[in-house]
HTML snippet that shows the backbone in 3Dmol.js (N, CA, C, O; Angstrom):
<script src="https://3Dmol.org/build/3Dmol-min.js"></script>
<div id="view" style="width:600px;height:400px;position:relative"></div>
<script>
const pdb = `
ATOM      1  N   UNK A   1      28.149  -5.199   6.958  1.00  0.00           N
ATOM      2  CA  UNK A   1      27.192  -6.262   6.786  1.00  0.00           C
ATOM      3  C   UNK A   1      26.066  -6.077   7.795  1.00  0.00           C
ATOM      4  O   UNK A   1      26.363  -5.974   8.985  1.00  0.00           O
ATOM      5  N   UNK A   2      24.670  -6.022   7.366  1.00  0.00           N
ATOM      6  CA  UNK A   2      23.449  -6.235   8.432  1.00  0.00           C
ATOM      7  C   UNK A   2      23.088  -7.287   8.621  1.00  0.00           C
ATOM      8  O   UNK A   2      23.113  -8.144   7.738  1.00  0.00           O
ATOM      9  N   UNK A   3      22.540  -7.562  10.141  1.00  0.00           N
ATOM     10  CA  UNK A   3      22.041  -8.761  10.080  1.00  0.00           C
ATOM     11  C   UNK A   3      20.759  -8.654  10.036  1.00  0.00           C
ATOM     12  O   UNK A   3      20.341  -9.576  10.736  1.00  0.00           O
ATOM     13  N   UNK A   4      19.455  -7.778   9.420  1.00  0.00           N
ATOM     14  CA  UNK A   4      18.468  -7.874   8.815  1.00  0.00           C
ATOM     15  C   UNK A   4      18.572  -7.355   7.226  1.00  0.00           C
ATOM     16  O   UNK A   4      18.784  -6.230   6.772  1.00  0.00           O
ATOM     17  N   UNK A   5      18.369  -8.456   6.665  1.00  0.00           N
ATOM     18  CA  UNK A   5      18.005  -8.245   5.226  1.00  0.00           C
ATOM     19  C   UNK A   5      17.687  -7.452   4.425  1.00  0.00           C
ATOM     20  O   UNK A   5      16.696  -8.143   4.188  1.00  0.00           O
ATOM     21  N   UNK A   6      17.543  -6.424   3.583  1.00  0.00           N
ATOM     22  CA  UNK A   6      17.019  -5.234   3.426  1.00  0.00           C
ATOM     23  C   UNK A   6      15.679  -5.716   2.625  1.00  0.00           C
ATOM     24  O   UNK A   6      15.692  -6.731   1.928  1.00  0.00           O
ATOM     25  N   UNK A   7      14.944  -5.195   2.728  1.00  0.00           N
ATOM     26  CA  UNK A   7      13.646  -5.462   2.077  1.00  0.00           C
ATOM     27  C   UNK A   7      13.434  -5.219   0.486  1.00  0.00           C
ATOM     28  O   UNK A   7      13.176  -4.025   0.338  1.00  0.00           O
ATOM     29  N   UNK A   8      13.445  -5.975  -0.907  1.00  0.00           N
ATOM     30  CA  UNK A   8      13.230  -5.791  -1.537  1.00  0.00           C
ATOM     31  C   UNK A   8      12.010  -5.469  -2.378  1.00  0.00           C
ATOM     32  O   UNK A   8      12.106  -4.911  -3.471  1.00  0.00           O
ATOM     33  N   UNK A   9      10.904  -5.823  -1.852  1.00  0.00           N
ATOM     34  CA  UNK A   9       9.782  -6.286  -1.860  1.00  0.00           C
ATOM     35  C   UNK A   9       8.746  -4.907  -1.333  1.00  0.00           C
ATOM     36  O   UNK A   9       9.604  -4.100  -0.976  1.00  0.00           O
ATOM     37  N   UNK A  10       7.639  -4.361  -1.147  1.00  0.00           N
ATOM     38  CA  UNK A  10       6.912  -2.999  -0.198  1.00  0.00           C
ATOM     39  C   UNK A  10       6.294  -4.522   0.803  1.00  0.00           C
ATOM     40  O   UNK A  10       6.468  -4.432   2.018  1.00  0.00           O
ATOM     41  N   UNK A  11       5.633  -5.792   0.287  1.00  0.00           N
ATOM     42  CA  UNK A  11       4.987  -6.280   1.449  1.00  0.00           C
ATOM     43  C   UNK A  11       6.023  -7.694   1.817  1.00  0.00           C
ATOM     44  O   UNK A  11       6.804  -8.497   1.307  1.00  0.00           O
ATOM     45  N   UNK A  12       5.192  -7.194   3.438  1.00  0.00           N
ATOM     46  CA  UNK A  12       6.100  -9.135   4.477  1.00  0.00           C
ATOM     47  C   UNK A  12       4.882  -9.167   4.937  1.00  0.00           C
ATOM     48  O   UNK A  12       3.926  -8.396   5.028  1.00  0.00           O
ATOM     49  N   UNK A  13       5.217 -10.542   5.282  1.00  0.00           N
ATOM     50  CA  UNK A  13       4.185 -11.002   5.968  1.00  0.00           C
ATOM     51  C   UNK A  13       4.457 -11.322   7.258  1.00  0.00           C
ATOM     52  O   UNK A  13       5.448 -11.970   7.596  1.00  0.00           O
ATOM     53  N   UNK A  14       3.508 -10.839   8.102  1.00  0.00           N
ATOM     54  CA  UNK A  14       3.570 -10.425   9.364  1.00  0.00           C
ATOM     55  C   UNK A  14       2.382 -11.193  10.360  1.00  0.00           C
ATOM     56  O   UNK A  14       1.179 -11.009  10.175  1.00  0.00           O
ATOM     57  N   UNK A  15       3.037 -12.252  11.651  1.00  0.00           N
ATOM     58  CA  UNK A  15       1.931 -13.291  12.084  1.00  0.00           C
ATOM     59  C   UNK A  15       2.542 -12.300  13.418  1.00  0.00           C
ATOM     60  O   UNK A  15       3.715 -11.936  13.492  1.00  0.00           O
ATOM     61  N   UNK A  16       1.234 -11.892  14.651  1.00  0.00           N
ATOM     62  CA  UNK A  16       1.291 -11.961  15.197  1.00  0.00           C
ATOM     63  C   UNK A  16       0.942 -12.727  16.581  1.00  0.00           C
ATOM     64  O   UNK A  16      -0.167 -13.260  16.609  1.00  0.00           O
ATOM     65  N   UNK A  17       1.556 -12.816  17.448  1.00  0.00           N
ATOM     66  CA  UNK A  17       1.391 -13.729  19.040  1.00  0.00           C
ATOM     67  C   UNK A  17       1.712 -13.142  19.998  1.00  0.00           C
ATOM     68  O   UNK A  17       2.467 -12.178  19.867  1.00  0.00           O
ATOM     69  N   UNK A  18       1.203 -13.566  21.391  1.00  0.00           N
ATOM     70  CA  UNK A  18       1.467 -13.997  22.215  1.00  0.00           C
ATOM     71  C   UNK A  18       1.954 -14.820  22.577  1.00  0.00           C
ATOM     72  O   UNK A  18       1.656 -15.944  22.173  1.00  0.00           O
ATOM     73  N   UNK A  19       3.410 -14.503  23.970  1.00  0.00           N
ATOM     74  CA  UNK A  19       3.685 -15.708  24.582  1.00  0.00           C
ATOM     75  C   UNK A  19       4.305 -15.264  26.164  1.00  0.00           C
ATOM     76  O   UNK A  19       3.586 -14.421  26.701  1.00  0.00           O
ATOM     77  N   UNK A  20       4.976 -15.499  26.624  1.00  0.00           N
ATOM     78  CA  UNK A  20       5.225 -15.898  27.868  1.00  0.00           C
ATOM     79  C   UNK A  20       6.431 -16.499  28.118  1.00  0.00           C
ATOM     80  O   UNK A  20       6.770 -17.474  27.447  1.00  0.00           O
ATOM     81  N   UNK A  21       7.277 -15.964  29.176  1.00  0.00           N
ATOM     82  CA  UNK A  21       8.861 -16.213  29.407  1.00  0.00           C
ATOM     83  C   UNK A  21       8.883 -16.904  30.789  1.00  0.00           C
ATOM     84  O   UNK A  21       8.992 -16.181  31.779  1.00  0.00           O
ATOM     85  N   UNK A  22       8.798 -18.101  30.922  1.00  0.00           N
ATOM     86  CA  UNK A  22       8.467 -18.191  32.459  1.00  0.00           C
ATOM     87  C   UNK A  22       9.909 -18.167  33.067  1.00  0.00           C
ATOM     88  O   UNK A  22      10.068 -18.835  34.088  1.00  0.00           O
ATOM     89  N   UNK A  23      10.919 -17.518  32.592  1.00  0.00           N
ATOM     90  CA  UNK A  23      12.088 -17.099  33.314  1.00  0.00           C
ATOM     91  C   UNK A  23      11.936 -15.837  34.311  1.00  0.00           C
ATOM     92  O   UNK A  23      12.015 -15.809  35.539  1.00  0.00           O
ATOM     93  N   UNK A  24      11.676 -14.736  33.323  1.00  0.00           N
ATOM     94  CA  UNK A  24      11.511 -13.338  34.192  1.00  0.00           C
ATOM     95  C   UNK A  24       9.584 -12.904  34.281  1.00  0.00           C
ATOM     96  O   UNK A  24       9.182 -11.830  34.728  1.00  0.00           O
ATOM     97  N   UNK A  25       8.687 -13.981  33.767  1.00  0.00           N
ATOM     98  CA  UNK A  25       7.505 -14.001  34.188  1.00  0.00           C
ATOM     99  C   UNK A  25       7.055 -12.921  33.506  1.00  0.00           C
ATOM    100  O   UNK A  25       6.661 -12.037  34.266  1.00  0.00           O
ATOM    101  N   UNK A  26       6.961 -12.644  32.265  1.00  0.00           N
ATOM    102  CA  UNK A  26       6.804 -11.451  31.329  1.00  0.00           C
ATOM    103  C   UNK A  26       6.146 -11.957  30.178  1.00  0.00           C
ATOM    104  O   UNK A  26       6.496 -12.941  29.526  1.00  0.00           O
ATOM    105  N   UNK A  27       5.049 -11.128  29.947  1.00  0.00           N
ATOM    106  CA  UNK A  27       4.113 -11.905  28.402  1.00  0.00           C
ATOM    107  C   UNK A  27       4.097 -10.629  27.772  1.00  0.00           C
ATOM    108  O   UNK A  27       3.903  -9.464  28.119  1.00  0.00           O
ATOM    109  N   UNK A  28       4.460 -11.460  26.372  1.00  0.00           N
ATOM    110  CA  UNK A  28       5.269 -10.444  25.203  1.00  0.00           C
ATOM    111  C   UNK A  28       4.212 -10.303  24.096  1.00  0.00           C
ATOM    112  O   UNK A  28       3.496 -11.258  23.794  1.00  0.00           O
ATOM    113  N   UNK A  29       4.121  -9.140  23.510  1.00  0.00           N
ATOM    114  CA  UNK A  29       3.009  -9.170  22.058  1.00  0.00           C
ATOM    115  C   UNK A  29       4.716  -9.295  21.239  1.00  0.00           C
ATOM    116  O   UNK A  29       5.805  -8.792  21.517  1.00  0.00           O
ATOM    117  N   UNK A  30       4.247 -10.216  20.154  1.00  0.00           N
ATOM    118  CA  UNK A  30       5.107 -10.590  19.346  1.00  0.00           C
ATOM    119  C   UNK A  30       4.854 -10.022  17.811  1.00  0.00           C
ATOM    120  O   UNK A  30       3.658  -9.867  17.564  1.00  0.00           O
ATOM    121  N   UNK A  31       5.505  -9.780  17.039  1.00  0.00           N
ATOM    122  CA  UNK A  31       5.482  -9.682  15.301  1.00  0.00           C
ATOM    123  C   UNK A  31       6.746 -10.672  14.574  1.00  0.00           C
ATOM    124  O   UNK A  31       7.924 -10.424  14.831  1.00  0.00           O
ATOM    125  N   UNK A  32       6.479 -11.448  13.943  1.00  0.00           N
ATOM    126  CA  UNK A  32       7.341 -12.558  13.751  1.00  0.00           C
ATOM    127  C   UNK A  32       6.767 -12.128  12.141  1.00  0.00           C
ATOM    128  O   UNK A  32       5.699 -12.169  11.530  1.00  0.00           O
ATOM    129  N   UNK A  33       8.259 -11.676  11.872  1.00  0.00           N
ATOM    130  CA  UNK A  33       8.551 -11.576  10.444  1.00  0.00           C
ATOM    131  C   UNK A  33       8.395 -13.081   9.551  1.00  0.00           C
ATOM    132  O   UNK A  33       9.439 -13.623   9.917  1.00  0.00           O
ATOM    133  N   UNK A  34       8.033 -13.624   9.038  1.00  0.00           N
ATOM    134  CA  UNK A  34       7.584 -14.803   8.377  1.00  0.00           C
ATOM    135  C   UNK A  34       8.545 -14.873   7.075  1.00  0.00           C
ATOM    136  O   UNK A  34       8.695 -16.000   6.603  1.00  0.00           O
ATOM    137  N   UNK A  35       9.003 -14.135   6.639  1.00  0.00           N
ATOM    138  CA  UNK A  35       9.726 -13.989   5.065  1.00  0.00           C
ATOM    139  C   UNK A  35      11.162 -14.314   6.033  1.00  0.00           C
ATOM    140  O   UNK A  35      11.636 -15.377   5.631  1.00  0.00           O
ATOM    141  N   UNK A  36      11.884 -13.811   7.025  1.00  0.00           N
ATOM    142  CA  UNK A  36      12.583 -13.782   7.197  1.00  0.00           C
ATOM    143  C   UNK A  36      12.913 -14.447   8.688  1.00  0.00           C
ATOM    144  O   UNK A  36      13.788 -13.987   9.422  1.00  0.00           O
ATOM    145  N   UNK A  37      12.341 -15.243   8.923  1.00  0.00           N
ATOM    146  CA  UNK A  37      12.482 -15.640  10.655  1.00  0.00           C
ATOM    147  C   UNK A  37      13.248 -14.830  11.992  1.00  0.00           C
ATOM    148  O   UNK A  37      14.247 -15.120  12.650  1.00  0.00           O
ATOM    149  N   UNK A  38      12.470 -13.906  12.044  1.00  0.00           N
ATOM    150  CA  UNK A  38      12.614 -12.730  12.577  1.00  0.00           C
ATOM    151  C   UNK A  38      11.548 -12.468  13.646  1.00  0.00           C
ATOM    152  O   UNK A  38      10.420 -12.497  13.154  1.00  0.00           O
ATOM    153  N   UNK A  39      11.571 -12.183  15.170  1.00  0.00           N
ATOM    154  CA  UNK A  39      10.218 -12.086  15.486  1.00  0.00           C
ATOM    155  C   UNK A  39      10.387 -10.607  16.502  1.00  0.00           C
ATOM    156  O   UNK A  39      11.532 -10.535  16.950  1.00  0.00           O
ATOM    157  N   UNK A  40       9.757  -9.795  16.807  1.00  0.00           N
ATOM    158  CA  UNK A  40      10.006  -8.343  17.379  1.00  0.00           C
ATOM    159  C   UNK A  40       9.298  -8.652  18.412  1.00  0.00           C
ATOM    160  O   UNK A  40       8.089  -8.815  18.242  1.00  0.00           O
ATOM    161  N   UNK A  41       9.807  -8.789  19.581  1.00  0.00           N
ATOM    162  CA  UNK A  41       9.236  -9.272  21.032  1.00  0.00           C
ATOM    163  C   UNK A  41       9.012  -7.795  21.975  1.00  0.00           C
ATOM    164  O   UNK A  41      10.077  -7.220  22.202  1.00  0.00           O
ATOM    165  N   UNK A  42       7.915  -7.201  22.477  1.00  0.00           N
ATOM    166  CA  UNK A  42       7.789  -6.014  23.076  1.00  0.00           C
ATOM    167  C   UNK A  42       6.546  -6.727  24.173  1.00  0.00           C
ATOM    168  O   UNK A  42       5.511  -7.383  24.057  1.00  0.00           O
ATOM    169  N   UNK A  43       7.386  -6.136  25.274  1.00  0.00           N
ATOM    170  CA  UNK A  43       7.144  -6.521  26.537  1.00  0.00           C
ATOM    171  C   UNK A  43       5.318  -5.964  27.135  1.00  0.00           C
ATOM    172  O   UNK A  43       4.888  -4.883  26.732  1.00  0.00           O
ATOM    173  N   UNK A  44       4.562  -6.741  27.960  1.00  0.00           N
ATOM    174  CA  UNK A  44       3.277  -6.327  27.906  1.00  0.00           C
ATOM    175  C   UNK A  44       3.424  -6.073  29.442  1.00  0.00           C
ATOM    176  O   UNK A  44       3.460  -7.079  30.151  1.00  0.00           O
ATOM    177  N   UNK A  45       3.511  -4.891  30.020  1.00  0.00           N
ATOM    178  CA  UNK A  45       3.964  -4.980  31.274  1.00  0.00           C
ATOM    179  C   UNK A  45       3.559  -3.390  31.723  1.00  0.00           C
ATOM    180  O   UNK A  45       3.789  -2.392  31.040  1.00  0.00           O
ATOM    181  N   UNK A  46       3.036  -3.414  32.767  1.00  0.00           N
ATOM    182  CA  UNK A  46       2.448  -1.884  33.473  1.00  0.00           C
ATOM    183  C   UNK A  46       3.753  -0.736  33.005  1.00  0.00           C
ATOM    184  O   UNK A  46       4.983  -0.785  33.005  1.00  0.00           O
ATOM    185  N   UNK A  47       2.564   0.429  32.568  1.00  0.00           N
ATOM    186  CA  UNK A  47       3.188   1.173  32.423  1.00  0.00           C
ATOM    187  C   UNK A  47       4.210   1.869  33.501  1.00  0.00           C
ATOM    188  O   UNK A  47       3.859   1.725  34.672  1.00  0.00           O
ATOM    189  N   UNK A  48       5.443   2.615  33.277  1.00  0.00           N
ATOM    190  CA  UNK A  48       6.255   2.994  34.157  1.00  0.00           C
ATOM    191  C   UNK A  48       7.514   1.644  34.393  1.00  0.00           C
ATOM    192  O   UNK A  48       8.549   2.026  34.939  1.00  0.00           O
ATOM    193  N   UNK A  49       7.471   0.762  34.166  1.00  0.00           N
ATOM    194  CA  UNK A  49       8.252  -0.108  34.508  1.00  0.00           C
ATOM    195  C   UNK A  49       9.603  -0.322  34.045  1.00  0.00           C
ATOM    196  O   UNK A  49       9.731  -0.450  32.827  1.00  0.00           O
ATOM    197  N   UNK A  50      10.345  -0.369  34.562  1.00  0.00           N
ATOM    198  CA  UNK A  50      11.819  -0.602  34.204  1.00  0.00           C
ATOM    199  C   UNK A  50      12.283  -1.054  32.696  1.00  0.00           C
ATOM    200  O   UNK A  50      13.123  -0.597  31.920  1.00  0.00           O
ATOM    201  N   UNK A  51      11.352  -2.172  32.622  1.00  0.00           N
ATOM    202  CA  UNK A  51      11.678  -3.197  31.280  1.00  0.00           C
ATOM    203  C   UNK A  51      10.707  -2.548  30.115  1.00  0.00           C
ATOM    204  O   UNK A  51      11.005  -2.772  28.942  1.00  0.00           O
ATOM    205  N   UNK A  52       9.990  -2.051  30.307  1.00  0.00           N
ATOM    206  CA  UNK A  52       8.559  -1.516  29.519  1.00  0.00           C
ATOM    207  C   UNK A  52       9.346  -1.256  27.838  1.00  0.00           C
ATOM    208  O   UNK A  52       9.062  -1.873  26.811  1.00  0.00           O
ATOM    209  N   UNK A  53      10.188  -0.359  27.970  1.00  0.00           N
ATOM    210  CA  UNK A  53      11.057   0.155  26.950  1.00  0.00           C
ATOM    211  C   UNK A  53      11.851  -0.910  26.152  1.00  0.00           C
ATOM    212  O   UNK A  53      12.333  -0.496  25.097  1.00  0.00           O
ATOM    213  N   UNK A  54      12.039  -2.018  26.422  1.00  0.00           N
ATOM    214  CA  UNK A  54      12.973  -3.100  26.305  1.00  0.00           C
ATOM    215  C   UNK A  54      12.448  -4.099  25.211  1.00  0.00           C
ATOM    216  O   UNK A  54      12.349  -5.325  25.262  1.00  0.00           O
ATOM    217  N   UNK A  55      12.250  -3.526  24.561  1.00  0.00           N
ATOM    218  CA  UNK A  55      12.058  -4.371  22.819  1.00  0.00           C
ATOM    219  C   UNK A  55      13.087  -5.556  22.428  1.00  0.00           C
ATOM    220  O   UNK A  55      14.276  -5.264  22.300  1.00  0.00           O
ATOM    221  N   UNK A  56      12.737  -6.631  22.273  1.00  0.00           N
ATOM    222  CA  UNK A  56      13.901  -7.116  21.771  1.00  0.00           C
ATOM    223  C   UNK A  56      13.538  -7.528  19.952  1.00  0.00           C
ATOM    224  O   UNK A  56      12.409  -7.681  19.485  1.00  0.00           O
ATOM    225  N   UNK A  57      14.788  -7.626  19.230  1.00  0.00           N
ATOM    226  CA  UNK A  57      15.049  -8.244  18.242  1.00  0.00           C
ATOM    227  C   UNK A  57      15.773  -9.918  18.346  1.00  0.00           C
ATOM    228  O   UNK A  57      16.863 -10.165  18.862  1.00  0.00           O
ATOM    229  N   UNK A  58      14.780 -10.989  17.670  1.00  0.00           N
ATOM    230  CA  UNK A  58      15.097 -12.247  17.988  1.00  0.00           C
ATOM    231  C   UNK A  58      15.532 -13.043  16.043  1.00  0.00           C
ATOM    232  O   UNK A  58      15.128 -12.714  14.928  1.00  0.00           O
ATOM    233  N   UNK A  59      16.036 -13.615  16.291  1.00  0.00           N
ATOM    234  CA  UNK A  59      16.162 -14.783  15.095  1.00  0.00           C
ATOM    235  C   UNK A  59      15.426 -15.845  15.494  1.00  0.00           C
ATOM    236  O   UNK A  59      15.981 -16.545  16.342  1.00  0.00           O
ATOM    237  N   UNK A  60      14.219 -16.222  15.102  1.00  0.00           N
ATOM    238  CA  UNK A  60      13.629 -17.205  15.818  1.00  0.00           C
ATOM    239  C   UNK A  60      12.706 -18.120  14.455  1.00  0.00           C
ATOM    240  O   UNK A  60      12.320 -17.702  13.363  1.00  0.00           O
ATOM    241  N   UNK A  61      12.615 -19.159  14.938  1.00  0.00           N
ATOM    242  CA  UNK A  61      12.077 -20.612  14.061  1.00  0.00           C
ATOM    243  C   UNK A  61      10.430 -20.866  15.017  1.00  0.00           C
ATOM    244  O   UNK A  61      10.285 -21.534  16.041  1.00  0.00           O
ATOM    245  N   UNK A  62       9.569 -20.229  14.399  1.00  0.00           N
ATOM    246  CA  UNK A  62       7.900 -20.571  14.999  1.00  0.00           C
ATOM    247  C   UNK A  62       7.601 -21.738  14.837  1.00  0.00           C
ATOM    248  O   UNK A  62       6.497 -21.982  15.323  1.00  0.00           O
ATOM    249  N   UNK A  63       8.159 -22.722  14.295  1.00  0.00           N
ATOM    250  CA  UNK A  63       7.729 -24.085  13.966  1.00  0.00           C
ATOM    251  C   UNK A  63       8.297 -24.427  15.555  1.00  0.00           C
ATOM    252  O   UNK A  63       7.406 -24.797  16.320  1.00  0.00           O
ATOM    253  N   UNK A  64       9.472 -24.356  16.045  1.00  0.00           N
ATOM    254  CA  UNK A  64       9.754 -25.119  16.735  1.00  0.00           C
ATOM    255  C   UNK A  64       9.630 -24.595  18.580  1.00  0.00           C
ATOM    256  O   UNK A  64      10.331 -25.002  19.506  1.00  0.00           O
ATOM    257  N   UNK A  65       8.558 -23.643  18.625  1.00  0.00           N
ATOM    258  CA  UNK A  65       7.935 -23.091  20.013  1.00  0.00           C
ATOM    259  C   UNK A  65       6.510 -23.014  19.923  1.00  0.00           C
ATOM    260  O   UNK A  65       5.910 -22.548  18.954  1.00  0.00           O
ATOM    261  N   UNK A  66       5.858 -23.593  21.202  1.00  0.00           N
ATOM    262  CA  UNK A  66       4.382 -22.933  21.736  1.00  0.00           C
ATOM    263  C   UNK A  66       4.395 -21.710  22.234  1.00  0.00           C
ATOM    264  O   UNK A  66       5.060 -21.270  23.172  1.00  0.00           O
ATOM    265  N   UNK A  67       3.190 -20.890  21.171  1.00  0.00           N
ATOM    266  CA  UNK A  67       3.128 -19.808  21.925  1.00  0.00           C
ATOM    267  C   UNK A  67       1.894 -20.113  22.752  1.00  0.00           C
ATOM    268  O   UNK A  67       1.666 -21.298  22.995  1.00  0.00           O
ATOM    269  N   UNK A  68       0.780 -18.848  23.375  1.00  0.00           N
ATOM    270  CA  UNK A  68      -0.200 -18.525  23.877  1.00  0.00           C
ATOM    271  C   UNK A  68      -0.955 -18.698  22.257  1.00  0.00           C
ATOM    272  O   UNK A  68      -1.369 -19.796  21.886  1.00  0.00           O
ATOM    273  N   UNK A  69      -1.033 -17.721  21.575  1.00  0.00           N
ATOM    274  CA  UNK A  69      -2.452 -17.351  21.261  1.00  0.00           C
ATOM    275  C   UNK A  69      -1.702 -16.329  20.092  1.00  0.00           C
ATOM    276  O   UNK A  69      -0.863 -15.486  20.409  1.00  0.00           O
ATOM    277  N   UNK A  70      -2.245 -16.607  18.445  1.00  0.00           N
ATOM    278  CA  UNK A  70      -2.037 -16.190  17.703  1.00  0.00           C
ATOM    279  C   UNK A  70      -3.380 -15.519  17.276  1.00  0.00           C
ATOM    280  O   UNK A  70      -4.553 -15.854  17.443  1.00  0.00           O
ATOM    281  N   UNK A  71      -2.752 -14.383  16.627  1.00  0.00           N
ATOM    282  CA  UNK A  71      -3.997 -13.121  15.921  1.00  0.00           C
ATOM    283  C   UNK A  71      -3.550 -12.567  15.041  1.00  0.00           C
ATOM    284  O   UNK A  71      -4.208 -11.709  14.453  1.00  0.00           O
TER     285      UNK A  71
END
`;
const viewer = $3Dmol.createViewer("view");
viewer.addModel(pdb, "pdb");
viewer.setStyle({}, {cartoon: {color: "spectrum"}});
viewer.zoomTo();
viewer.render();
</script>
């Protein structure tokens, strides 16, 4: 069993953002899968850095967070 959906479809729709973790103080460019509440969080952080590499995969609901700044 996967826990991403397989794509039936060639197009998704794709919102991207900005936001900000004020835990570890890290602002993320986001792609938030919209068909599937899904958002691909990749870290905006000087190159060379420990975390730089550290992509995450989220299950996430955009209705119910402020981001920064959508584009």
């Amino acid at each position: 069993m996967s826990t991403v959906p397989s794509l039936k479809n060639e197009s998704v729709s794709v919102s991207m953002f900005l936001d900000w973790c004020k835990y570890t103080n890290i602002f993320y460019n986001n792609l938030y899968l919209e068909d599937y509440d899904w958002v691909i969080k990749m870290p905006i952080i000087p190159q060379g850095s420990e975390t730089q590499n550290e992509i995450k995969l989220k299950k996430f609901n955009l209705t119910k967070y402020t981001y920064l700044l959508s584009y």
